[in-house]
N, C-alpha and C positions, 0 to 999 in steps of 0.2 A: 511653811511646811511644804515636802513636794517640789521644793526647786534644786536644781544641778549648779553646782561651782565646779570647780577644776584644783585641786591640790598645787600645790608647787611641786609636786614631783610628778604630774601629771593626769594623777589617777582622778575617776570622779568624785565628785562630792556633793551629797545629798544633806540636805533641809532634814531631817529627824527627830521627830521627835526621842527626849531621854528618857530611858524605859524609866519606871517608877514617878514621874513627873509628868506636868504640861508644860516643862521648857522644848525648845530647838533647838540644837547642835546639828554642825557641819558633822559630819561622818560618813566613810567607807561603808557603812551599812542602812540600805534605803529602806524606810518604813518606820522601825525603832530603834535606835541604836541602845547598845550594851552601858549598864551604868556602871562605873567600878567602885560608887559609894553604896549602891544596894549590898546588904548581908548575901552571904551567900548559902544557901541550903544546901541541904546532903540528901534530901527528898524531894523527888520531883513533887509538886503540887498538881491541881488540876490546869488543862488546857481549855481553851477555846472550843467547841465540837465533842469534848470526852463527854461518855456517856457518865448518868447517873440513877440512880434508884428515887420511885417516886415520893419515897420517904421523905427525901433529901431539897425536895422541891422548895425552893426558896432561901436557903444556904450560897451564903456571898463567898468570896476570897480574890486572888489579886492572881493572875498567872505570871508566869515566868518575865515575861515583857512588862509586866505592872498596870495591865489592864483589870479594870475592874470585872469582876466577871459575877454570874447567878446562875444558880439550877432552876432551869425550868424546862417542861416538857421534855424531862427526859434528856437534857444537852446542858453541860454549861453554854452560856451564852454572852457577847457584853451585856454589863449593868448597866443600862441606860437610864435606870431609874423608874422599870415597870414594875408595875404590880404581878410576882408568877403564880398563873394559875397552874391547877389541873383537876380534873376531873376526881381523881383518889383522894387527892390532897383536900381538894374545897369540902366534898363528902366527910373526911374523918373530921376537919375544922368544926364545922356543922355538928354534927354529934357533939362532941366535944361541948361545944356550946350552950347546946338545947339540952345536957344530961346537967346541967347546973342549976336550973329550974325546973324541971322537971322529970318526969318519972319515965323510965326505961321505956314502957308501953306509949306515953302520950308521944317522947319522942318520934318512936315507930310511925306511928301512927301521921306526927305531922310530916316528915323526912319522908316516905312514902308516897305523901301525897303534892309532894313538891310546895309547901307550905311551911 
């Protein structure tokens, strides 16, 4: 990946990865080249950098190039196989949790106290 050939017709050619895959193809386009076996959508999905709602925190999907991608902190991001936090998110988890054994008040009570 990352290295330059020459075309027969002269133009360069790059080492690329094929979008949707971890193959290499020679291509006109450096970084990721275009698959023409991937589907083709009629809706853009999410990007790399687009924002999202903290709702959404941990919510996978694949973008345009066939990167894996996750919500976190507010950005999709690559999925590189982290754990996303966030602050809102850990919180309602938490609740969540603690209202299954226990009672509205003890919850309070422990969540409060960092416990």
């Amino acid at each position: 990946m990352g290295a330059t050939a020459v075309f027969a017709d002269g133009s360069t050619a790059y080492c690329s990865r094929l979008a949707g895959t971890d193959n290499a193809v020679w291509s006109s386009v450096q970084g990721v080249a275009p698959n023409p076996n991937l589907p083709e959508t009629t809706t853009a999905g999410p990007a790399l950098g687009d924002n999202c709602i903290g709702a959404d925190i941990g919510r996978t999907a694949v973008d345009a190039n066939g990167n894996a991608i996750i919500r976190t902190d507010y950005q999709w991001q690559l999925n590189t196989g982290q754990t996303p936090e966030h602050k809102w998110a850990d919180d309602q988890r938490a609740w969540s949790d603690c209202i299954q054994t226990k009672t509205t008040e003890e919850c309070r009570a422990e969540l409060n106290s960092g416990g």
